[in-house]
C-alpha positions as a Markdown table, in Angstrom:
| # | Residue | x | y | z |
|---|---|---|---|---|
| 1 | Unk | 73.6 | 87.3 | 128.8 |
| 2 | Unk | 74.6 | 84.7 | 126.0 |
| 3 | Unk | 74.4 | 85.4 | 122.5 |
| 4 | Unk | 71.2 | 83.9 | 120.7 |
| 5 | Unk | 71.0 | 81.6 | 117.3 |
| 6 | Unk | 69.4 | 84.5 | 115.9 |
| 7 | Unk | 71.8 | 87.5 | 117.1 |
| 8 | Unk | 75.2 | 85.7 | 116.1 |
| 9 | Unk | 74.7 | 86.9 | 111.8 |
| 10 | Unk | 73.7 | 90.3 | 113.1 |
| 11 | Unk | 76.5 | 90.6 | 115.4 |
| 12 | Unk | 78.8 | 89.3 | 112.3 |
| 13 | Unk | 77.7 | 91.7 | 110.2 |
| 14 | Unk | 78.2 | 94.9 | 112.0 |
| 15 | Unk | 82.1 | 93.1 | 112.5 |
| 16 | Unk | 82.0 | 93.1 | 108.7 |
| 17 | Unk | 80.4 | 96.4 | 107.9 |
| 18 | Unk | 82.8 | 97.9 | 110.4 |
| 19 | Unk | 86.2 | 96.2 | 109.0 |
| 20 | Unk | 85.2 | 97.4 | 105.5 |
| 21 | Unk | 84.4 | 101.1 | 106.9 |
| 22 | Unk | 88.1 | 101.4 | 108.4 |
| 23 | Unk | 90.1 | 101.4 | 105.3 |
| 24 | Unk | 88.0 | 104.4 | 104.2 |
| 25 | Unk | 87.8 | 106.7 | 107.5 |
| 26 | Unk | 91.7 | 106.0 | 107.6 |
| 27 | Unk | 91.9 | 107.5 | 104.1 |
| 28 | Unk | 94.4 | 110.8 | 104.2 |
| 29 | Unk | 92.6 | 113.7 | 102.6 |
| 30 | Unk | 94.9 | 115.5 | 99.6 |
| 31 | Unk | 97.2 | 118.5 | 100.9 |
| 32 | Unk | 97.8 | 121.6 | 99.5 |
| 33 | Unk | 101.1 | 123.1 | 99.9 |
| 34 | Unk | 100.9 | 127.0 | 97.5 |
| 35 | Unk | 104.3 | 127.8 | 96.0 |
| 36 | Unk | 104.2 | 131.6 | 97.1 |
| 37 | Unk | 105.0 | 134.2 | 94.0 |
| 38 | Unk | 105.1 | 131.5 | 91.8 |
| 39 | Unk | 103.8 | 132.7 | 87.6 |
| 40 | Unk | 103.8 | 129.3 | 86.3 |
| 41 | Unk | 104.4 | 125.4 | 87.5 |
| 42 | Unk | 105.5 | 122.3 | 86.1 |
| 43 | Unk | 108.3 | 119.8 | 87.4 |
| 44 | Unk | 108.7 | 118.5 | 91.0 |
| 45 | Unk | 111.9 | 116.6 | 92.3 |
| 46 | Unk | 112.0 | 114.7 | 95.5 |
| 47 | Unk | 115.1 | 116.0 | 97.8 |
| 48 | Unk | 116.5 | 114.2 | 101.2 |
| 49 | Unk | 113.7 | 113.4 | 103.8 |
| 50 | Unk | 110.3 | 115.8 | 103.2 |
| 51 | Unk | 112.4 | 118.2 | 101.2 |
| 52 | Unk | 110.8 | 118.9 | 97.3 |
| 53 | Unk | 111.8 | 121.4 | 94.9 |
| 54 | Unk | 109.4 | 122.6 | 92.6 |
| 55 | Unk | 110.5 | 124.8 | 89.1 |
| 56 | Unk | 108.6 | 128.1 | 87.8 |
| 57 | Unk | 107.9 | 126.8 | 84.2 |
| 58 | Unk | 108.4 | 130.2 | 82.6 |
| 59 | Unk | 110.3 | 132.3 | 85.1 |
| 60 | Unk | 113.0 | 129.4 | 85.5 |
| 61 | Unk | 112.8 | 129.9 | 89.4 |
| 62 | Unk | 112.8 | 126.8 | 91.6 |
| 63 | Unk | 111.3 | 126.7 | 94.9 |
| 64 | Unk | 112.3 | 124.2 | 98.1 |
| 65 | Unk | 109.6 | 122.9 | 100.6 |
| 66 | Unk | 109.1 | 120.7 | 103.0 |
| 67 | Unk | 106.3 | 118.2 | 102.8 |
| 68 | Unk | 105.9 | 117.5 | 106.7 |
| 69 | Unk | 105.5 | 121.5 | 107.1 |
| 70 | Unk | 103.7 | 121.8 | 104.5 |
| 71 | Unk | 105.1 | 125.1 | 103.2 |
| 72 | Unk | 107.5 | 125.8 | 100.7 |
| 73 | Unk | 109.3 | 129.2 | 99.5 |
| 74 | Unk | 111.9 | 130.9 | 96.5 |
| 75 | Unk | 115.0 | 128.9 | 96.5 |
| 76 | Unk | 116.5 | 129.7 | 93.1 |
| 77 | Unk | 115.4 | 133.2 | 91.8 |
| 78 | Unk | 116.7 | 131.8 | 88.3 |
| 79 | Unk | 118.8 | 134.3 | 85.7 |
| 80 | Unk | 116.6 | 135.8 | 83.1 |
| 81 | Unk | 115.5 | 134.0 | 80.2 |
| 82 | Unk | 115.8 | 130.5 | 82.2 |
| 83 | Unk | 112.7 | 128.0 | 82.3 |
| 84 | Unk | 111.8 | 125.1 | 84.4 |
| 85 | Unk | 110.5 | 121.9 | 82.9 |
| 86 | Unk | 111.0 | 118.5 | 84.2 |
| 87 | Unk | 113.6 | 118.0 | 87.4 |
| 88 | Unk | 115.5 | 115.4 | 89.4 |
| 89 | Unk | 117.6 | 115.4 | 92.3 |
| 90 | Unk | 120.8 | 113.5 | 92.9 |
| 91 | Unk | 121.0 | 113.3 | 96.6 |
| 92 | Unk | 124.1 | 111.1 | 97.0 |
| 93 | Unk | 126.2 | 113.5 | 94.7 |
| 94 | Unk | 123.6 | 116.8 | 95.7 |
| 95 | Unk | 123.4 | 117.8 | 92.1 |
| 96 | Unk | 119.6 | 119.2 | 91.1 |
| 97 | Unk | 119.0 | 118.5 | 87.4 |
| 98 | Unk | 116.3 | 120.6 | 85.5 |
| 99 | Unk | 115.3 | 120.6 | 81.9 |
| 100 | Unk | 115.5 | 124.1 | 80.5 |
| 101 | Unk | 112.5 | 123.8 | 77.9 |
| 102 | Unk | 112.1 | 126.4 | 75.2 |
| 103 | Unk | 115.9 | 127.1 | 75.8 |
| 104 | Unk | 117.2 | 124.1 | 74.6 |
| 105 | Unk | 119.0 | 123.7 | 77.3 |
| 106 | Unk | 119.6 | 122.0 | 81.0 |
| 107 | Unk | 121.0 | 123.4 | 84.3 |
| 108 | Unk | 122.6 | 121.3 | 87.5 |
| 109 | Unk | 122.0 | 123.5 | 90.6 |
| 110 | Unk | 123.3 | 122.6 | 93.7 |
| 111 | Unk | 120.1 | 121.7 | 95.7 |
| 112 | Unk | 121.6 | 123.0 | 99.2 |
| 113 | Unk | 123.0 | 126.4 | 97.8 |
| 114 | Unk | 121.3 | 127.2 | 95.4 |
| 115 | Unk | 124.3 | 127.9 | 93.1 |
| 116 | Unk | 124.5 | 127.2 | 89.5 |
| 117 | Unk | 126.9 | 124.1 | 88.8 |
| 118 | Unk | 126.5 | 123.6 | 85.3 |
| 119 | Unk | 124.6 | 124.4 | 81.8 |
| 120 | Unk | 124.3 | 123.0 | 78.4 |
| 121 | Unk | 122.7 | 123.5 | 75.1 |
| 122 | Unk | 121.6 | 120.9 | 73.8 |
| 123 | Unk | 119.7 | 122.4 | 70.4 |
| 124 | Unk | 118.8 | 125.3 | 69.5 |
| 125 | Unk | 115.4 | 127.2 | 70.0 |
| 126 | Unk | 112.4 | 127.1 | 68.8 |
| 127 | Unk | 113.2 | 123.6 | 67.2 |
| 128 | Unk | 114.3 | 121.8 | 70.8 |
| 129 | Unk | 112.5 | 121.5 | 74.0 |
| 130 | Unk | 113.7 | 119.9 | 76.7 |
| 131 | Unk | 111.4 | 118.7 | 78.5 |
| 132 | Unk | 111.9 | 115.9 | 81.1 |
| 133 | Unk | 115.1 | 114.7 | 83.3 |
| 134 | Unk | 115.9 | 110.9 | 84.6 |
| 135 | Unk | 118.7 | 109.5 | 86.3 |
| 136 | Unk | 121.0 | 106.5 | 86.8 |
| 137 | Unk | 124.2 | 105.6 | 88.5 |
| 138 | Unk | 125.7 | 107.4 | 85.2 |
| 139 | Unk | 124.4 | 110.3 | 84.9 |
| 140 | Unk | 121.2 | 112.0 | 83.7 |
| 141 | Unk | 118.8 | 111.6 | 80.4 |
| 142 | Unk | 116.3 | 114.6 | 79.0 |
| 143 | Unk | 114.0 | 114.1 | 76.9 |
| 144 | Unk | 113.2 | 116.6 | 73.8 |
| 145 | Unk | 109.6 | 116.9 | 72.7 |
| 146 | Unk | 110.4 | 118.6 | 69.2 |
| 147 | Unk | 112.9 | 116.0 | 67.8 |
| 148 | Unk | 113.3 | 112.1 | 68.2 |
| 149 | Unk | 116.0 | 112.2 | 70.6 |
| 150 | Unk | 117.4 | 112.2 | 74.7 |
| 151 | Unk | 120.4 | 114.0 | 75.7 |
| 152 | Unk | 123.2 | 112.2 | 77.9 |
| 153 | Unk | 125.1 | 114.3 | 80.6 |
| 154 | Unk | 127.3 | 112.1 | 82.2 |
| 155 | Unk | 128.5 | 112.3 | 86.0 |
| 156 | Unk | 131.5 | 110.6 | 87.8 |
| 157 | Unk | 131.5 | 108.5 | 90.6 |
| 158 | Unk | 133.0 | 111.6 | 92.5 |
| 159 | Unk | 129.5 | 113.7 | 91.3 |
| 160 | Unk | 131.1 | 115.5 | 89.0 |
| 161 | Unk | 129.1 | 117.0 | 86.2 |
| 162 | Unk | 130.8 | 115.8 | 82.5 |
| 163 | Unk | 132.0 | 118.8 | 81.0 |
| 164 | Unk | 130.0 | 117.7 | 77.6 |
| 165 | Unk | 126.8 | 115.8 | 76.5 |
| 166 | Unk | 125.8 | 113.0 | 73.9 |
| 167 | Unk | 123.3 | 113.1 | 71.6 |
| 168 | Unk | 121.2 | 109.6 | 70.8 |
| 169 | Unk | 119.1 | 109.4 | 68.4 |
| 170 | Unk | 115.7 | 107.4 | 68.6 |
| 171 | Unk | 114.4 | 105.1 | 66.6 |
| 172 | Unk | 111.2 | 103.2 | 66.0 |
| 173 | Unk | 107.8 | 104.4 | 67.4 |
| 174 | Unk | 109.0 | 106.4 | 70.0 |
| 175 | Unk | 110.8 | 108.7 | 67.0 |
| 176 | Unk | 107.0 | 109.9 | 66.1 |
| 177 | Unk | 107.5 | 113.6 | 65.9 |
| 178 | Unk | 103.8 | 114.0 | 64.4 |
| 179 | Unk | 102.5 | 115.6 | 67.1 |
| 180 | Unk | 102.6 | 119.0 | 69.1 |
| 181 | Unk | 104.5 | 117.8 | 72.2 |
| 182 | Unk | 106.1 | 114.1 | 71.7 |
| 183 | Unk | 108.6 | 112.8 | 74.1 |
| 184 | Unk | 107.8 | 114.0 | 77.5 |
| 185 | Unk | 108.2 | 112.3 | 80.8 |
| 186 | Unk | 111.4 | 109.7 | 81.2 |
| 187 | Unk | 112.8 | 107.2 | 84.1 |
| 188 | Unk | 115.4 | 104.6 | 84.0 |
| 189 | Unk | 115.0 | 101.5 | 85.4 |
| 190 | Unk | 117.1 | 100.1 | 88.0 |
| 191 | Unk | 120.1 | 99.1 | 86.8 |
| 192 | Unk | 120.1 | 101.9 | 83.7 |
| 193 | Unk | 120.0 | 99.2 | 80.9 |
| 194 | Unk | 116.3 | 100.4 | 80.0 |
| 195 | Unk | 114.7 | 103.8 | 79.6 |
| 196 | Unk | 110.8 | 104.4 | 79.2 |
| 197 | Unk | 109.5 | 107.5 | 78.0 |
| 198 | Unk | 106.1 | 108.9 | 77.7 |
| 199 | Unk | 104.9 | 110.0 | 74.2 |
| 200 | Unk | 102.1 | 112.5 | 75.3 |
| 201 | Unk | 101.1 | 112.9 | 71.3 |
| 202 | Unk | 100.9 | 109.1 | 71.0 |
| 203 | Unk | 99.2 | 108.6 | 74.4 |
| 204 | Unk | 101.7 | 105.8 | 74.8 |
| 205 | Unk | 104.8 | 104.4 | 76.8 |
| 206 | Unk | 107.9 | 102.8 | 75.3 |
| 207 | Unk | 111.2 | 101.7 | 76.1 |
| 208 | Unk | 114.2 | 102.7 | 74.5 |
| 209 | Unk | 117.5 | 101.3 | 74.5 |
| 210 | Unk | 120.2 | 103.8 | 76.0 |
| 211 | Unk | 123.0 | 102.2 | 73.8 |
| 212 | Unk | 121.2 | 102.1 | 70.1 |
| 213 | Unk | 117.8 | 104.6 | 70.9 |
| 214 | Unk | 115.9 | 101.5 | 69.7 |
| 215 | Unk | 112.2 | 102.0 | 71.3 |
| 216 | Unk | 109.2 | 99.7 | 71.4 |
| 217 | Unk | 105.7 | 100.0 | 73.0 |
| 218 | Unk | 104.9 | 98.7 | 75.9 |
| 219 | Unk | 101.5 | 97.2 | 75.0 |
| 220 | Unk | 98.2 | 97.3 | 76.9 |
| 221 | Unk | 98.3 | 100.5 | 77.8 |
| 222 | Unk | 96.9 | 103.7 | 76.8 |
| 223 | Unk | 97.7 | 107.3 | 78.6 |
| 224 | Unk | 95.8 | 110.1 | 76.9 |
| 225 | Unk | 97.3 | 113.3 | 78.0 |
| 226 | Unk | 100.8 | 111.4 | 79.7 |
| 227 | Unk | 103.2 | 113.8 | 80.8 |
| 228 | Unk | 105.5 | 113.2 | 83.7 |
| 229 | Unk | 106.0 | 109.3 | 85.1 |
| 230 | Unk | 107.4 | 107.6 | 87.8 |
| 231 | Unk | 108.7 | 104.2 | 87.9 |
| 232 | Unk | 109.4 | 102.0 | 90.9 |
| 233 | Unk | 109.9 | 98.2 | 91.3 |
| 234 | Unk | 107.8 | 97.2 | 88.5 |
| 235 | Unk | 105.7 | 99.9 | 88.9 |
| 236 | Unk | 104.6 | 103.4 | 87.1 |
| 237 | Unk | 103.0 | 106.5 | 87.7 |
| 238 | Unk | 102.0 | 108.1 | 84.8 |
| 239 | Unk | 100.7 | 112.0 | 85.6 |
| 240 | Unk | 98.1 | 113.0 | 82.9 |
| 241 | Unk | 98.0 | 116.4 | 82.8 |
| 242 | Unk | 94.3 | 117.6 | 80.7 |
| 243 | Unk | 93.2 | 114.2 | 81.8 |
| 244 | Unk | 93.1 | 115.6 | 85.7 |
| 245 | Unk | 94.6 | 112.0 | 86.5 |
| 246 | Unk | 97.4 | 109.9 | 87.7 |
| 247 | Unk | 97.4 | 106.2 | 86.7 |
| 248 | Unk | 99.7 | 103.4 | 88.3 |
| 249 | Unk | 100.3 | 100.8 | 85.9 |
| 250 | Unk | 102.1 | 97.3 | 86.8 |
| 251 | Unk | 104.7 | 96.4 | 84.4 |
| 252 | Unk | 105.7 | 93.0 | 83.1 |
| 253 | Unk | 108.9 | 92.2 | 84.1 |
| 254 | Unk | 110.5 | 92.4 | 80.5 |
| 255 | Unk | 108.5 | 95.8 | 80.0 |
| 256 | Unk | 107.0 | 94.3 | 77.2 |
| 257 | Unk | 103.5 | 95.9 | 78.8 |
| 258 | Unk | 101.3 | 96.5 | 81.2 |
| 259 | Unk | 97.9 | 97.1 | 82.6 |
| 260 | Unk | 96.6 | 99.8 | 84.5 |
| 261 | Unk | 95.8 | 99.5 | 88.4 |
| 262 | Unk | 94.2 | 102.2 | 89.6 |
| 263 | Unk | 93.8 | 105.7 | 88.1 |
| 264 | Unk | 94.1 | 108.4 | 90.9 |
| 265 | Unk | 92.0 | 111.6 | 90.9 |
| 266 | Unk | 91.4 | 114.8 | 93.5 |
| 267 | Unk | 89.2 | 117.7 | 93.0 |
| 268 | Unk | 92.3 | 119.4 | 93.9 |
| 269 | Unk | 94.0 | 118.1 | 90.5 |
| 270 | Unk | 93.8 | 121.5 | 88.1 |
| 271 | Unk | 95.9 | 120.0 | 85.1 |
| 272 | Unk | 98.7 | 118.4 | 87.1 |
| 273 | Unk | 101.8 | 117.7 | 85.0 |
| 274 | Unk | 104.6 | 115.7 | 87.1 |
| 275 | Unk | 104.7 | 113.9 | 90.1 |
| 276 | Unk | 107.4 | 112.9 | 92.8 |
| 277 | Unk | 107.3 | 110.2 | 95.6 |
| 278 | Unk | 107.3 | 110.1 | 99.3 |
| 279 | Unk | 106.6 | 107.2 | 100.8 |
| 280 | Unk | 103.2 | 106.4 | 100.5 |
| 281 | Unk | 102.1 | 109.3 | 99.2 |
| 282 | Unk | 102.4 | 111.5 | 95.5 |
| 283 | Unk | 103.6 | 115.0 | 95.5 |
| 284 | Unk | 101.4 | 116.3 | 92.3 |
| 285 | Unk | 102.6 | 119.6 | 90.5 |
| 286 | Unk | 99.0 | 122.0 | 89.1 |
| 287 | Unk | 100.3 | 123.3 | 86.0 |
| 288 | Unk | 96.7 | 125.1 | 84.9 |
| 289 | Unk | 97.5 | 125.2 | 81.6 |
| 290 | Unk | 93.5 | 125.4 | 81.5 |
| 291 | Unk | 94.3 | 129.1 | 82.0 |
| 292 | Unk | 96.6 | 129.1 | 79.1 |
| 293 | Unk | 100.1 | 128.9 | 78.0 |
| 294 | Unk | 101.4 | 130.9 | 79.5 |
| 295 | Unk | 98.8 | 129.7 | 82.4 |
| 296 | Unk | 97.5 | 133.0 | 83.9 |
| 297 | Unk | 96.1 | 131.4 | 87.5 |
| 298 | Unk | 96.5 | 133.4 | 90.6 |
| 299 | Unk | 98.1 | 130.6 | 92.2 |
| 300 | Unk | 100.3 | 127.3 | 92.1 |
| 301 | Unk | 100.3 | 124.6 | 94.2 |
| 302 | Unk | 101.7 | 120.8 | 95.3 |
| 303 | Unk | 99.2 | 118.4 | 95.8 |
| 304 | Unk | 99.5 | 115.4 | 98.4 |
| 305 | Unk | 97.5 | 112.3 | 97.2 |
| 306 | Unk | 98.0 | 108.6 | 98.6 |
| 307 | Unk | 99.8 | 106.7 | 95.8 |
């Protein structure tokens, strides 16, 4: 039978109703993927294909899982009186790099083995912590939270670790050392010319120039609680931990600021603290530091989110 006058806007609104309904039924709900054994959590590193490693903050152990599976298990039972902080992974050269905290210093592990490729010390404890790893074609950058300041360990084009590290010193409003915990979270951009770190005291992102450590605030934005970030084609990811939160902010092109996007939250989120990306989706560390510090949860966990 044809279609009356008067049934046509009906039919064109169920159409509607419908097309808007599909985005949300073909939402992915979060994942959960425990770290078994684990005492403590913090940094997550994204490896070849669904592979992630994830560190024990205090024990210094790093586990390796598998996103697809959604399991993972004790790769690296770590030497005594190691920690875990921030990590990356160099896949082309297969060099893991983790920030050592407390210790004031770094490890490179090699992500297959497991074996132990390289230390340093960058400071000495309690006045360094080194908190947060980045990489470029170069080599890697940490942050410390105590003093205004990344560390440089340089690798050749062959993947070798350098047998030494710089020191640069930073300057301008990222040098704030006012607060408990200052330069945390840190990525490079592209072509290495730029670093941004995030200032968890400050609740603020800025860029610092890997030649003279001259910072400056990327304006319009405000990140209470910023720990680890991200940062891909103009975009960032910026994990607040107490905040239970990620927020994806879009960058001018000159870095100069930015605006936040969307802020990303799961009931799953139990003080997250860094993030790593696959494909469309966040793999989101639960540090629980709601428990205490040391955290004192029965469990840790990766969370999946859509980015």
């Amino acid at each position: 039978m044809p279609l009356s006058r008067a049934a046509v806007p009906l039919l064109l609104l169920v159409v509607l109703l419908a097309a808007l309904a599909a985005p949300a039924a073909a939402a992915r709900p979060a994942q959960v993927i425990v770290l078994p054994g684990a005492t403590s959590a913090e940094g997550i590193a994204a490896g070849r294909g669904a592979t992630f490693y994830a560190g024990d903050l205090f024990a210094g152990d790093i586990f390796r899982g598998n996103l697809q599976r959604g399991t993972a298990e004790l790769f690296i039972d770590a030497p005594e009186g190691r920690m875990a902080v921030g990590m990356a992974v160099d896949v082309a050269h297969d060099l893991l790099f983790v920030a050592g905290g407390f210790t004031g210093q770094a490890y490179i592990y090699d992500p297959r083995t497991g074996a132990t490729v390289a230390t340093y010390q960058f400071g000495a404890p309690p006045a360094t912590l080194v908190n947060d790893v980045a990489l470029t074609k170069d080599g890697a950058w940490f942050t410390d939270s105590f003093q205004a300041r990344l560390y440089f360990v340089p690798v050749s084009r062959a993947g070798v670790p350098g047998s030494t590290f710089r020191t640069l010193a930073v300057s301008g409003p990222a040098a704030d050392t006012g607060g408990e915990v200052n330069l945390n979270g840190i990525q490079a951009t592209a072509n290495g010319k730029i670093l941004i770190v995030a200032h968890s005291a400050n609740a603020q992102l800025y860029t610092v120039d890997p030649a003279s450590g001259a910072s400056a605030t990327i304006a319009g934005v405000s990140v209470p609680n910023v720990d680890g970030i991200l940062l891909e084609a103009g975009r960032l990811w910026a994990v607040q931990n107490f905040s239970n939160q990620v927020s994806r902010i879009r960058l001018r092109p000159d870095l100069s600021s930015g605006v936040v996007e969307e802020v990303i939250t799961s009931e799953l989120f139990q003080v997250p603290a860094t993030a790593a990306r696959f494909g469309s989706r966040l793999a989101v560390v639960n540090a629980k530091f709601d428990t205490g510090i040391p955290p004192t949860a029965d469990q840790y966990e990766v969370i999946l989110v859509d980015r």
